[in-house]
N, C-alpha and C positions, 0 to 999 in steps of 0.2 A: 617830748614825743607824744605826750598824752594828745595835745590838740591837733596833730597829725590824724589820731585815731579817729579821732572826733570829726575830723574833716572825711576821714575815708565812708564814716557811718552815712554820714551826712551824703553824700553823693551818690551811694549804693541805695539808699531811702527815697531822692529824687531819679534816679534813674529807674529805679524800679517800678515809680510810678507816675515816667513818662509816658503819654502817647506817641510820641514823634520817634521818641530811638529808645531801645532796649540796649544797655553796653551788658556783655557777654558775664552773666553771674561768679563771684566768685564761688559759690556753693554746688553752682554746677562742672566745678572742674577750671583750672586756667587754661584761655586759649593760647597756644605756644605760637609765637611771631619771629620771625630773624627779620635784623636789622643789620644793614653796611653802614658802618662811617665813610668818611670820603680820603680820608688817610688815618696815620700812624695817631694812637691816644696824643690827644694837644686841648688845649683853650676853647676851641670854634668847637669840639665835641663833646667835651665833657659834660654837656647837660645829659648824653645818652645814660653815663654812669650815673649821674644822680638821679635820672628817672625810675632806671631795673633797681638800683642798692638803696633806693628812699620809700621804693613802695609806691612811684606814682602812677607806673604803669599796673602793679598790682592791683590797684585799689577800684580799676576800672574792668580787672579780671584779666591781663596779659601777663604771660612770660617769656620775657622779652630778652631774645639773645644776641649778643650787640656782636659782632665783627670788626676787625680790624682792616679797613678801608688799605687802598694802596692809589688813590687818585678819585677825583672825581669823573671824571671821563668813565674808568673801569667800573666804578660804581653806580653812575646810571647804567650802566649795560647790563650792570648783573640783574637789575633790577628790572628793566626792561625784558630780561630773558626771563626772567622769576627765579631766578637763583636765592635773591632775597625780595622779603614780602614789603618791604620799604626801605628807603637809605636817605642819603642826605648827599649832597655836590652843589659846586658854585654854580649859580643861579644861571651866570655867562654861559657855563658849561651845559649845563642840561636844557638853556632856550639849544645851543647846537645842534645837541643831541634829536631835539625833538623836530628840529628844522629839516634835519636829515631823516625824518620819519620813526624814529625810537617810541616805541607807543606809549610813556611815563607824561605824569605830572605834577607839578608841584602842589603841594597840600597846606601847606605851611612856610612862614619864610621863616629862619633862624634869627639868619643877623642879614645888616641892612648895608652895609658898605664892603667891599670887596677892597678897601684899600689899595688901589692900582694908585701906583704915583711914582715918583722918585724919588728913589732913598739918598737921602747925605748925612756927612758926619756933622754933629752937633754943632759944631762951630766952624763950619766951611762959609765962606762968602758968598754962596747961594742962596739969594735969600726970599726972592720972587724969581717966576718962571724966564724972565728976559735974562736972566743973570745966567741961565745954561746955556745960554749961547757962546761960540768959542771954547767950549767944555766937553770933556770926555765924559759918555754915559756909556756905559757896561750895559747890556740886553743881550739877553736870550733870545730868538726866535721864536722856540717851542712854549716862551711864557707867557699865560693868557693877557697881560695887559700886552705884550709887543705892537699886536696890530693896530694899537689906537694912539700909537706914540705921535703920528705927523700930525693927529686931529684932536690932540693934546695940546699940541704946539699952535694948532689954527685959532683954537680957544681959548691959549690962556696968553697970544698976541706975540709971540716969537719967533724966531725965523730958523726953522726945523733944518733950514741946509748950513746955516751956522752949527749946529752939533754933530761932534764928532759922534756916533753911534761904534762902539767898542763891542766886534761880537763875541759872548762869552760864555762855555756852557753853565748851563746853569747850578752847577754843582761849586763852581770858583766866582760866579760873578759877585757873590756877596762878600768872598772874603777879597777880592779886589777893589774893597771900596772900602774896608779897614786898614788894609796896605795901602792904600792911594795912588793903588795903579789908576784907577778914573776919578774921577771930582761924583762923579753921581753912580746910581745902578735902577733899572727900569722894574721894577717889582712889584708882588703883592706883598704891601705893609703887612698884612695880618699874618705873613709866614716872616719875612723879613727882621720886622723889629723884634720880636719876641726869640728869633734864634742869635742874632749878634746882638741885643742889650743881656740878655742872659750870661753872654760872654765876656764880657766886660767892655762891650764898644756902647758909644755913646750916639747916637741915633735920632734923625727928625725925617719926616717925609712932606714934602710937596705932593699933594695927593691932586687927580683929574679932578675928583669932585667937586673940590673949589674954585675949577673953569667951568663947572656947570657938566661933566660927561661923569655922566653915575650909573655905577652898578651895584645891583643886590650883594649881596654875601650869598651864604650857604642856605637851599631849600630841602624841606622835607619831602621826600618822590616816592613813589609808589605807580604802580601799573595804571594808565588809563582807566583798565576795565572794572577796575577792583572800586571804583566811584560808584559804580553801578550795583556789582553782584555783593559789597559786603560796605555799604556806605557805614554802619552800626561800629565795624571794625576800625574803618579808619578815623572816624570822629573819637574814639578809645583811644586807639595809638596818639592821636595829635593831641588831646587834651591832657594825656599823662606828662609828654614833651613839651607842652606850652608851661604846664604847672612848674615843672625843674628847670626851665629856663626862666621863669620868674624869679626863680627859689633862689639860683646861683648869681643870680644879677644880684639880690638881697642882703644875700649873706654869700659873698666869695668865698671866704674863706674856710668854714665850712663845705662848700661845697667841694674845694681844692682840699681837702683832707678825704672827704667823699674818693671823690677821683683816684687818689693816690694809694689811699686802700685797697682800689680796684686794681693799678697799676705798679705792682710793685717793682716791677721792672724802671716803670719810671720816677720815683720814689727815691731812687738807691742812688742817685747825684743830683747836690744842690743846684748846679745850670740847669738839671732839666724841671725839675721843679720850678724853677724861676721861668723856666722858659713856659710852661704851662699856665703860670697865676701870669703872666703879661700878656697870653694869648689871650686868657678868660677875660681881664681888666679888656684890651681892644674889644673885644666883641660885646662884653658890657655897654661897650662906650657905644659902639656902634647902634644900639638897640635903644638909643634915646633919641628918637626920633617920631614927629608925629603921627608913622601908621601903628607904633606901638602905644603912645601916649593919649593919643583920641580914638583911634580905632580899635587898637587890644592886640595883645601878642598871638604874630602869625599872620598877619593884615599885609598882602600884597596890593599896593598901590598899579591895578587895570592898566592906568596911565602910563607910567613909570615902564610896566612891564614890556608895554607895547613898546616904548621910544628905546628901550634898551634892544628887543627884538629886532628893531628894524640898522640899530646901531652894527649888529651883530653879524645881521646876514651883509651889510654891506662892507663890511669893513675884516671880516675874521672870518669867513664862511667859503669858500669856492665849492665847484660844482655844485651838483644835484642837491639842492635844498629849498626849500619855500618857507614864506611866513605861516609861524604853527597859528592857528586857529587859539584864538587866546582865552576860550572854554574851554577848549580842551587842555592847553598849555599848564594854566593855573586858576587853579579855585580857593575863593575866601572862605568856601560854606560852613569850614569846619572849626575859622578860627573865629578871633577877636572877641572871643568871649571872657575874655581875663585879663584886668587891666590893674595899670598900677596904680592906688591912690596918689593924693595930692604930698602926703606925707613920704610913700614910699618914693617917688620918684626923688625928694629932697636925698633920702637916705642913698640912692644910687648914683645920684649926681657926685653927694661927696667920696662915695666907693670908687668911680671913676675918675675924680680927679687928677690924681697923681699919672693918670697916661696918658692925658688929653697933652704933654710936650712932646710927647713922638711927635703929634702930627700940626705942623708947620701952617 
């Protein structure tokens, strides 16, 4: 912990004696922030606990009170109302939100794949995307990959009226594909595999990304307007969060000790525990990738943002919505300042190993 201190000195010494931004003194008191998760303590969050219980948001002078999320949808709204001063939600979610006019934007990207694909059992004869044809796939409606299943099937060269589509709420479609009521289930991997391998099922996914239709993971949100009246603030909040998301890429395992200290609730059974260090390994995995690699963590690919925007309003969006203005949507200004060396990426590479056979 010594070189932690040493670290916290060291940034209070440069920021003190920035021109450009003042981050809010710890001597003058800590600024008190609330923060939403996007759901229930899991994997894709757990950097928020390592951030408040590590000191990284202290050390830039926040005291940072994290929330227990119950969706991403609800979470941008709280956020957009001001209920909370920043939150986090999938990326798909909040281009929605802001299509339909929700005044938030993203600050920050967390993780880089939303894992939309389809889930099968490890040793099902599924083995490329033509092979679900003739096949029961279990889908939800209400699930955010649902809308993009026929242009799943345009793009990875299959014929979408050969599969049987099995509708099913989304509370049973997973455990229908343990029982092998369907050959497949239409899902997000990053909730999926980490709840049924925790359980003893054995799990791969066909994901869209590998037909070329890709979406972000989870972004950091905050109010439009708050770019404006407290930029100081939010460059603090992101920079503490970029730092703990580096930290738990690093060293998981600590950081899933981090976490569970936090969460004692989730702690008190080995599946969920399990299910936590498989969500963090996925999103790990997810965040090797070159807007993290060359650009630095928190780097939203402009490009990307857009082709997914426009993926979105056509395909998932009815009524009253427009394409967000993608300044205002999402800004880079606060990230890509922390990157991983040549060494640590080695060290992350082989931390993520062992989950890179979920996906298919």
């Amino acid at each position: 912990m010594g070189n932690f201190f040493k670290r916290r000195d060291a940034v209070k010494a440069v920021a003190a004696g920035a021109a450009a931004l003042t981050f809010p003194a710890i001597s003058q008191g800590m600024t008190k922030v609330t923060f939403t998760t996007s759901w229930l303590p899991e994997g894709p969050n757990l950097f928020a606990y390592v951030a408040r219980d590590m000191g990284f948001w202290k050390k830039y002078g926040l005291d940072v009170s994290v929330a227990r999320g119950s969706g991403s949808g609800a979470a941008a709204q709280a956020v957009g109302a001001s209920t909370f001063m920043f939150g986090m939600g999938a990326t798909p979610t909040v281009i929605g939100q802001v299509a339909r006019g929700l005044p938030i934007s993203c600050i920050g990207q967390i993780n880089y794949d939303a894992l939309m694909g389809i889930g099968l059992l490890a040793d099902s004869k599924i083995l490329k995307p033509k092979d679900l044809e003739g096949k029961k796939i279990g889908a939800s409606v209400s699930s955010g990959e649902y809308p993009f299943l026929s242009l799943y099937a345009q793009k990875a060269g299959f014929d979408f009226s050969k599969v049987e589509i099995v509708q099913l709420d989304s509370k049973v479609r997973d455990r229908s594909l343990v029982e092998k009521l369907v050959d497949g289930v239409s899902a997000f991997g990053s909730s999926t595999i980490p709840s049924l391998v925790s359980n003893g099922a054995n799990i791969r996914f066909l994901l869209f990304k590998q037909a070329g239709l890709e979406f972000y993971g989870q972004s950091l949100t905050t109010q439009t307007s708050r770019l404006k009246s407290d930029p100081n603030l939010v460059e603090a909040f992101v920079s503490g969060a970029m730092e703990a998301i580096k930290f738990s890429m690093l060293n998981p395992d600590e950081a899933l000790n981090i976490f569970l200290k936090a969460n004692e609730d989730v702690a008190m059974t080995s599946s969920a525990k399990e299910y936590v260090r498989i969500g963090l390994g996925l999103t790990n995995l997810t965040n090797l990738v070159p807007e993290v690699t060359q650009k630095g963590f928190g780097y939203a690919d402009p490009a990307k943002i857009t082709a997914q925007s426009e993926l979105i309003l056509k395909y998932a969006i009815s009524g009253n919505a427009k394409m967000p203005v993608l300044e205002d949507l999402v800004t880079n200004h606060y990230v890509g300042k922390l990157k991983l060396s040549d060494s640590e990426q080695t060290q992350v590479h082989k931390n993520v190993e062992q989950f890179k056979k979920y996906i298919a």
